[in-house]
C-alpha positions in Angstrom: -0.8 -0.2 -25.4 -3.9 1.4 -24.0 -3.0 -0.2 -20.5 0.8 0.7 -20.7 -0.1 4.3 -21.8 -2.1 4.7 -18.8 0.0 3.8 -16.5 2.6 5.8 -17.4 0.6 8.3 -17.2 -1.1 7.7 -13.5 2.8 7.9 -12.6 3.5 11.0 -14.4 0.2 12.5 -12.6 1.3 11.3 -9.2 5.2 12.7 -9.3 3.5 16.3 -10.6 0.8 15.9 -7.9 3.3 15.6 -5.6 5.9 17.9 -6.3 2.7 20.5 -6.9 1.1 19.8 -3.6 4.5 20.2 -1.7 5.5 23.4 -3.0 1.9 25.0 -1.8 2.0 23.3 1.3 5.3 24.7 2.0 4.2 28.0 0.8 1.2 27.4 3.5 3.9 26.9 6.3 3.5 23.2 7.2 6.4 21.6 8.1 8.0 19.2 5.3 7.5 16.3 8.0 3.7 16.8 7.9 4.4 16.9 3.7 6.1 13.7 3.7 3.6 12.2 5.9 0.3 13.4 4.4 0.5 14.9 0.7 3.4 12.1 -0.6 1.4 9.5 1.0 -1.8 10.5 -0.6 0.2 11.3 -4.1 1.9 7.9 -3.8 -1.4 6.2 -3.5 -3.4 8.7 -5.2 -3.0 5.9 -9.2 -4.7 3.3 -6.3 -7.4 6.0 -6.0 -7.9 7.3 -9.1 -8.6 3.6 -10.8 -10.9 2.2 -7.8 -12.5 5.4 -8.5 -13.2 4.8 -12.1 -14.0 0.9 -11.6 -16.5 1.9 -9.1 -18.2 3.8 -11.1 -18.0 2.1 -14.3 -19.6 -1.0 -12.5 -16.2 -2.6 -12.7 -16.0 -3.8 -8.8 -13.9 -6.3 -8.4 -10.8 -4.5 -10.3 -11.3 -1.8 -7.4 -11.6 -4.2 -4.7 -8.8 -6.4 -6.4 -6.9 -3.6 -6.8 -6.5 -2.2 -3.6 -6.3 -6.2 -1.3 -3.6 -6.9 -4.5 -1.8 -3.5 -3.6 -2.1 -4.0 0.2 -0.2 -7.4 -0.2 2.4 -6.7 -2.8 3.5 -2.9 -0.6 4.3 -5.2 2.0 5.8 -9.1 0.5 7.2 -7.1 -3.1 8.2 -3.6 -2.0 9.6 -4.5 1.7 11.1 -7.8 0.9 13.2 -6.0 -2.3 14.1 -2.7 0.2 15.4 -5.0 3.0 17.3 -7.4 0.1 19.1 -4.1 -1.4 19.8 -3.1 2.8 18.4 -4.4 5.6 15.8 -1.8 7.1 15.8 -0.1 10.3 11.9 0.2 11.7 10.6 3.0 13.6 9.3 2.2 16.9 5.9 4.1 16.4 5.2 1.7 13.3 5.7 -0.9 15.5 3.5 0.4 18.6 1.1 2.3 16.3 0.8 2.0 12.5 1.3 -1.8 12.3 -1.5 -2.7 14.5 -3.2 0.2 12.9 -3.0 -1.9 9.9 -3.7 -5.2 11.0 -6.8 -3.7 12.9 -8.2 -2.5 9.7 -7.6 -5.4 7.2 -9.5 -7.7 10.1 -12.3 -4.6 9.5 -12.5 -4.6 5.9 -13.1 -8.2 6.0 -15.7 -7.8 9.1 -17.5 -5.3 6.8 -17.1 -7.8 3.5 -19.0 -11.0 5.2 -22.2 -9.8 3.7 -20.1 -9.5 0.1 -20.8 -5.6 0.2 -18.8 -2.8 0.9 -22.1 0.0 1.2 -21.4 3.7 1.7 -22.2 3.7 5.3 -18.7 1.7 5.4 -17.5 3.6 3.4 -18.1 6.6 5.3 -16.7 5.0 8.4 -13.3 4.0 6.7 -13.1 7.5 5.6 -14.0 9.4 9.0 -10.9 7.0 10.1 -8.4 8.3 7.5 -9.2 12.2 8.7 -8.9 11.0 12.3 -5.6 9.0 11.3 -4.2 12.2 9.7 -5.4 14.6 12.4 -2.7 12.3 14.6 -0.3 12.3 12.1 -0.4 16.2 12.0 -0.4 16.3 16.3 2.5 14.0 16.3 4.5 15.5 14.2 5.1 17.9 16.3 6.9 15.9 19.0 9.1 13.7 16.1 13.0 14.4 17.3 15.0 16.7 14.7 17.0 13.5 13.3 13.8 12.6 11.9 12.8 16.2 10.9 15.8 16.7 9.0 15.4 13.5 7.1 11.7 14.4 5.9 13.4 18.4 5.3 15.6 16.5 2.9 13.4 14.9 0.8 10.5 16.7 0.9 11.5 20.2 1.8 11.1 22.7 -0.6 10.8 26.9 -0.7 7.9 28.4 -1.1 7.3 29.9 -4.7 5.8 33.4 -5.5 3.7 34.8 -8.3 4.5 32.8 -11.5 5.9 29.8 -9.6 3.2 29.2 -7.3 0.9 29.4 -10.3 3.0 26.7 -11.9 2.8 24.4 -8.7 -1.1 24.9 -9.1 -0.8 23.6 -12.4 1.1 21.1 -11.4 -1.2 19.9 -9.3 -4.1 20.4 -11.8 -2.3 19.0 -14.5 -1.4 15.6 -12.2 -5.2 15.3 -10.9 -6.0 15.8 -14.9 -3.1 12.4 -15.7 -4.4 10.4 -12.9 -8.6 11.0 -14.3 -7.2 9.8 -18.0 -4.5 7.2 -17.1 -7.2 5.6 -14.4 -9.4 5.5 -17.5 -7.3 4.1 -20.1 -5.8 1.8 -17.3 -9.1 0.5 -16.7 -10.8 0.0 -19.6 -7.2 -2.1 -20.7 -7.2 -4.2 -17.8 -11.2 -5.5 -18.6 -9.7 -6.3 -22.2 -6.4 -8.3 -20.4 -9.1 -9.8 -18.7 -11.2 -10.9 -21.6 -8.2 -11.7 -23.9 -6.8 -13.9 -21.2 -9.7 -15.7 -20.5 -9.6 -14.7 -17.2 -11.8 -12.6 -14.1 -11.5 -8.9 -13.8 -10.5 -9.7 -10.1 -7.7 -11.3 -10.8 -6.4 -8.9 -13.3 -6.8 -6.7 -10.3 -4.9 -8.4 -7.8 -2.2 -8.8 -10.0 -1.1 -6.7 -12.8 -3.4 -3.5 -11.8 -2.2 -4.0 -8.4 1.5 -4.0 -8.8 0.6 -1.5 -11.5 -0.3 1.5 -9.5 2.1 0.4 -6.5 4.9 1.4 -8.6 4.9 5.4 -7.4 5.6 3.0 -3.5 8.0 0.9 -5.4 10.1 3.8 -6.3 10.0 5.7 -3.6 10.4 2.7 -0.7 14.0 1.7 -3.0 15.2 4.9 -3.6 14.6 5.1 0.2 16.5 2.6 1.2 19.7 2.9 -0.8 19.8 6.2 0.8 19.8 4.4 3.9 16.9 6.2 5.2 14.9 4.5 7.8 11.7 6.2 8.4 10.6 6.7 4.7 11.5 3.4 3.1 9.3 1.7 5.6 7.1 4.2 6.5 5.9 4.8 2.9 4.4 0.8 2.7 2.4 1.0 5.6 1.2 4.9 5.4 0.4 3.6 2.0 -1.7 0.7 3.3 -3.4 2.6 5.6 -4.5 5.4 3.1 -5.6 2.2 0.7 -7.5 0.6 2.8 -9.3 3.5 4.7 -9.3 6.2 1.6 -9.1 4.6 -1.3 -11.5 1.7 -1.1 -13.4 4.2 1.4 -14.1 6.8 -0.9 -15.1 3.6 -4.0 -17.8 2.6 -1.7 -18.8 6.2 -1.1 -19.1 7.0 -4.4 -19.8 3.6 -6.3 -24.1 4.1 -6.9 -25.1 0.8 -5.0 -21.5 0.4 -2.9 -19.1 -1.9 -4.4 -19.6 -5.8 -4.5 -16.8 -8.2 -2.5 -16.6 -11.7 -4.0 -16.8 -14.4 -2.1 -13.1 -15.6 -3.4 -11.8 -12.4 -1.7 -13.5 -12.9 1.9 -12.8 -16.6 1.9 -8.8 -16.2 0.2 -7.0 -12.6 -0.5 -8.1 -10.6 2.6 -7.4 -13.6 4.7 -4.1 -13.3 2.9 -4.0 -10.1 3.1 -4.2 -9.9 7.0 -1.8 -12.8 7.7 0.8 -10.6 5.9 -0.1 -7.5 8.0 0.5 -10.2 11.0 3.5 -11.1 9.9 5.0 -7.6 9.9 4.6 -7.0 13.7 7.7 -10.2 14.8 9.7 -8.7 11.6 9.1 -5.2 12.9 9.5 -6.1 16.4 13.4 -7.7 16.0 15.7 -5.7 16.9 13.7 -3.2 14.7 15.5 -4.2 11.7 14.0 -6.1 8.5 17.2 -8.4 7.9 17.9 -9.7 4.2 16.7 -13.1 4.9 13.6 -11.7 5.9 13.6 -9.9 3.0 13.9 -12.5 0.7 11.0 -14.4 2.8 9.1 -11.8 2.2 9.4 -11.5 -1.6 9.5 -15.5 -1.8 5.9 -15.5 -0.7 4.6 -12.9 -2.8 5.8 -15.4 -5.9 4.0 -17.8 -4.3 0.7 -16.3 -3.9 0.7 -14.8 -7.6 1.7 -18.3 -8.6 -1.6 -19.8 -6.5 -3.8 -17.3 -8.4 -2.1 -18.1 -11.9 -2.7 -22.0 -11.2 -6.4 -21.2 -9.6 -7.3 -19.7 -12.9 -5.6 -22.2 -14.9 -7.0 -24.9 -12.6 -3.4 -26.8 -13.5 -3.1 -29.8 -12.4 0.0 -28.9 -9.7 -2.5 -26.9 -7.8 -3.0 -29.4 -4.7 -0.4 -30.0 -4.6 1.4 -26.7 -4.3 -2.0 -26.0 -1.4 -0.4 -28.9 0.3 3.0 -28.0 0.4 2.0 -24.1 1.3 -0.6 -25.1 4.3 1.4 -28.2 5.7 5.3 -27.1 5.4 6.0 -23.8 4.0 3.6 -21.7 6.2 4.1 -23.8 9.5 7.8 -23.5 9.1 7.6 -19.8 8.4 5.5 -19.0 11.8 8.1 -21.3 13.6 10.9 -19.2 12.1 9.0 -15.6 13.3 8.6 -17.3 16.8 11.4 -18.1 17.5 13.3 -14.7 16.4 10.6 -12.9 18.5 11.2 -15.2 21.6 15.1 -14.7 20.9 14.4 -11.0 20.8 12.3 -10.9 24.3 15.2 -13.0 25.6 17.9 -10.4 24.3 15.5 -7.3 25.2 14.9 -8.7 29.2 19.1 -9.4 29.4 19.7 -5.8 28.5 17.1 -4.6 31.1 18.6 -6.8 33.4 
């Protein structure tokens, strides 16, 4: 109950942060594009922030860490992989030449800066001076997006300006969200270490999986809702932004803030940011193709999300069908999965040269 009740209300903090936050930005004159890109981003990722936080602090290290790699990987195999199944999704090309090797540039980091199973604040501070840099960009950029996409972000995140009592209601808003996500990060916390203790199993792995698909679920809504409006540059967009405020805010400002920085285990260098970069990889062939996620790469995508949460279920179990389901992953699902993404991004050179030619 305690976890549940917490949760909800991390999600009811983040909808009010965010509706708060827009209004006063709007009432500040930037542009519902910069909105969409910066303050929803943040607000959608702000229940990833808000219990790192508060398991950094409380000593609790590996549900932050956990939480964030877990959140990283199910954004891109859960959230994309059910968007592109409900419609298949159109990618932006500035993902493709930008945020997605953004991404992947900063997973391989974060596991540079892990080998010594430490993230100190000194790394901390450098993953946060890259999010201000990041959003600096975003901010310059937005200036030179076309007015298709302008109008798209003016849709769903444009909104008047309030006066007197209503901008003193947006500030409430946003006081009263900041006030959910402190208390719901709590109670979501201190219910996962007793999941983990009930269940006999480690607080990382509560992390990577129930915490973590826990506080995606603001990105959940937003990415679906996205894309059965049919609306390219959000549903998409919303995963990686998310991603990229995860990795560089969220477990930036833990290690800032944690008293001794936070403590990686050597499961999560050696396994889940491995993981958690080969799915980053993987997006660039998808991305690339015709710049459309397709249904059947949809369903690849969420296929292997049920198989990694199945690995760590039999891992902690240490079941007897776990070699043999290591086996059949490393020697015929994976090899036959990078053949598949080759071969659609050779067929896409092909088609891209003919249609130069």
């Amino acid at each position: 109950m305690l976890f549940i009740a917490g949760l909800a209300l991390l999600i009811a903090g983040a909808e009010a942060l965010v509706r708060g936050a827009s209004r006063l930005a709007a009432v500040l004159g930037i542009s519902p594009l910069v909105i969409g890109l910066t303050v929803v981003a943040f607000g959608t990722s702000s229940p990833e922030l808000a219990v790192s936080i508060k398991s950094a602090l409380s000593g609790q290290a590996s549900i932050a860490v956990g939480n964030v790699v877990g959140s990283n990987i199910f954004n891109v195999l859960f959230i994309l992989g059910l968007s592109a199944m409900i419609v298949p999704l159109v990618v932006s090309q500035q993902l493709v030449r930008l945020d997605v090797p953004l991404m992947i540039a900063l997973s391989v980091l974060v596991l540079v800066l892990s080998l010594d199973e430490n993230l100190s604040r000194a790394n901390g501070l450098l993953l946060v001076a890259g999010l201000v840099a990041y959003f600096w960009f975003l901010v310059y950029q937005s200036r030179r997006e076309s007015a298709g996409v302008r109008e798209e972000y003016a849709r769903n995140f444009g909104t008047e300006g309030s006066a007197g009592t209503g901008r003193l209601k947006d500030i409430g808003m946003v006081v009263g969200g900041l006030a959910l996500l402190v208390l719901g990060s709590r109670w979501l916390v201190d219910g996962a270490v007793d999941f983990a203790r009930y269940l006999g199993v480690s607080e990382l792995v509560v992390g990577l999986t129930i915490v973590a698909a826990g506080t995606s679920l603001p990105e959940v809504v937003t990415s679906v809702v996205a894309a059965l409006r049919g609306e390219r540059d959000i549903a998409v967009g919303n995963v990686v932004g998310s991603n990229l405020f995860n990795l560089m805010g969220v477990l930036g400002l833990a290690s800032v803030i944690a008293p001794a920085g936070m403590a990686v285990s050597p499961s999560v260098v050696g396994f889940d940011l491995p993981v958690m970069i080969a799915v980053a990889l993987a997006c660039l062939p998808m991305f690339f193709t015709r710049g459309v996620i397709s249904r059947p790469e949809g369903t690849l995508l969420l296929g292997y999300y049920v198989a990694y949460t199945l690995y760590l279920v039999l891992a902690v179990s240490q079941h007897d069908a776990l070699p043999r389901f290591s086996l059949a992953m490393v020697y015929f699902v994976i090899p036959l999965t990078v053949v598949f993404l080759v071969i659609t991004a050779l067929r896409e050179m092909r088609r891209r040269r003919k249609g130069h030619g």
